[in-house]
C-alpha positions in Angstrom: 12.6 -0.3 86.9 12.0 1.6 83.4 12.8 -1.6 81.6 10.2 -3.5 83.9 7.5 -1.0 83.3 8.1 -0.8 79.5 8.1 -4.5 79.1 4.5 -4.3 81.3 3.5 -1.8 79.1 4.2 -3.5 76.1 2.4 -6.9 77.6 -0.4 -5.2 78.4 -0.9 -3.9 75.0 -1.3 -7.2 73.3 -3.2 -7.8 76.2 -5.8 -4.9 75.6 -5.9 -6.1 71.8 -7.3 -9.8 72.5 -9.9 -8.4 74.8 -11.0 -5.4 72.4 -11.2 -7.8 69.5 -13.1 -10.2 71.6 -15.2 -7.0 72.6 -16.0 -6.1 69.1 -17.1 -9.6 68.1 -18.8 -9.8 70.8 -20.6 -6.3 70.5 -21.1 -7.8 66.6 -22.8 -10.4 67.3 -25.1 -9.5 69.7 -26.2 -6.5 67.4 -26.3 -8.6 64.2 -28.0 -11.6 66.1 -30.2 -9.3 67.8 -29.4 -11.6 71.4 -30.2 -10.7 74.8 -27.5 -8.9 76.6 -25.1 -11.2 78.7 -23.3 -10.6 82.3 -20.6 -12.4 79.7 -20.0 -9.5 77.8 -20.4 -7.1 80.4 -17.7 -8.9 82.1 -15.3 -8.8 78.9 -16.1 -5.6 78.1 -15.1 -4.4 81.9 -12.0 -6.0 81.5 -11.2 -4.5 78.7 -11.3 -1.3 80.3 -9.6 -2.0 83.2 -6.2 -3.0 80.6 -6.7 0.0 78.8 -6.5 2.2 82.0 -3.9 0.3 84.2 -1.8 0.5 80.6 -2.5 4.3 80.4 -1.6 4.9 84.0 1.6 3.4 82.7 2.0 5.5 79.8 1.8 8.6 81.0 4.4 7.7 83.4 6.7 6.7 81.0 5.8 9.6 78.7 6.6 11.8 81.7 9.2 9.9 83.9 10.2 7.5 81.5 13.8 7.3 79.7 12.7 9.6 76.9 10.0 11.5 79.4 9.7 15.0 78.8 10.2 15.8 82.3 14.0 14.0 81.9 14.7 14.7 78.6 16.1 18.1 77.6 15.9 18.8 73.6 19.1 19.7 72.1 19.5 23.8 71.7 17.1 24.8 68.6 15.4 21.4 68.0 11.9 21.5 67.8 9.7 18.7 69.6 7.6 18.8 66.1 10.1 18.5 63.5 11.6 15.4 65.3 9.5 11.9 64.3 10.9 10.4 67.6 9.8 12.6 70.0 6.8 13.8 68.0 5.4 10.7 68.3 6.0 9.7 71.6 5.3 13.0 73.0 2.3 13.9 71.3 0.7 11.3 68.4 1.1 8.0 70.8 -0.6 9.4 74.1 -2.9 11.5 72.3 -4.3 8.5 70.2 -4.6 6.1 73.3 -5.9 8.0 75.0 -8.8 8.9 72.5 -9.3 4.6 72.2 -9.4 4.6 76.0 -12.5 7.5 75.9 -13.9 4.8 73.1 -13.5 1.7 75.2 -14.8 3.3 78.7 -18.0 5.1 76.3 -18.1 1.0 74.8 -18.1 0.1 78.5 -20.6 2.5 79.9 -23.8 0.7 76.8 -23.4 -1.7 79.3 -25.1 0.1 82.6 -27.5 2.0 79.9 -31.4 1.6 80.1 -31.8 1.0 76.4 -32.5 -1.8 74.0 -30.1 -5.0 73.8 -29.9 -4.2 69.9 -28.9 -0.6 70.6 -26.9 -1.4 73.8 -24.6 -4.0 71.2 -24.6 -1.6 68.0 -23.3 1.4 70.2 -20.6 -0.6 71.8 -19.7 -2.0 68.5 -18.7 1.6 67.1 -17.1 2.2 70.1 -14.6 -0.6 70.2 -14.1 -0.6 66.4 -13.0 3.0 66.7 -10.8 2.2 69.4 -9.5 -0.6 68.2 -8.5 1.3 64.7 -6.9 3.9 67.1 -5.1 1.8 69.1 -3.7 -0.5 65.5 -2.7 3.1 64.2 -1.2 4.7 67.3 1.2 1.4 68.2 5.0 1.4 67.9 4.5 -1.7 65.6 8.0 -3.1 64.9 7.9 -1.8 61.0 7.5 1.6 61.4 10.2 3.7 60.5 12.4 5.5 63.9 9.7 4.8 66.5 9.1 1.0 65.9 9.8 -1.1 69.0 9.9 -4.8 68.9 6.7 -6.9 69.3 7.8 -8.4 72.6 10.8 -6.5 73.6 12.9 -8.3 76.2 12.4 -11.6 74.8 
């Protein structure tokens, strides 16, 4: 089951970075082009959010439950969660970062129930998905970094 819900995980994050990039050029373009607002990118921009929180609800239980959750992992005798990269990051830098980008993409969602101007409604929703998107690029387990990398599409 924890190799299923990894794999899901992991599926869902590539899923989450199609629909933010298509959120951000769609958020661009409506700003820049000064367009009416669309049920189209409402649409997207609710999907979006609904990856990013079904993939969070399956983060935290791997980053409590999971194989390396700190509810069953015990830290050998005088090792500090800090001054371990492994567990540093998956304890603390990965969830902490996602989560901020999931504040991001739900504030990028909510321009789209807001009573203000189409122009304003695109160039708030912009910054927001930007920043999440930057958050999300830095806060992955890409496959080059150092101890924590994971493969791109593990199980395959």
């Amino acid at each position: 089951m924890q190799t299923g819900l990894m794999h899901l995980h992991n599926l869902l994050r590539w899923i989450i970075l199609i629909l933010l990039v298509l959120s951000v050029l769609q958020a661009y373009a409506g700003w820049t082009g000064k367009k009416a607002f669309k049920a189209g990118d409402k649409k997207t921009w609710l999907f979006t959010m609904i990856a990013a929180h079904t993939t969070l609800l399956l983060g935290l239980y791997q980053v409590m439950f999971g194989r390396y959750g700190f509810f069953v992992t015990t830290l050998p005798e005088g090792m500090s969660m800090m001054k371990d990269k492994f567990y540093r990051f998956y304890w603390l830098e990965h969830p902490t970062t996602m989560i901020l980008a999931i504040v991001f993409i739900t504030l990028g969602y909510g321009m789209s129930k807001k009573q203000v101007t189409d122009e304003i409604k695109y160039k708030k929703a912009f910054m927001y998905f930007l920043v999440a998107l930057l958050l999300i690029l830095a806060g992955v387990p890409w496959q080059f970094r150092e101890i924590v990398g994971r493969p791109y599409f593990p199980g395959m």
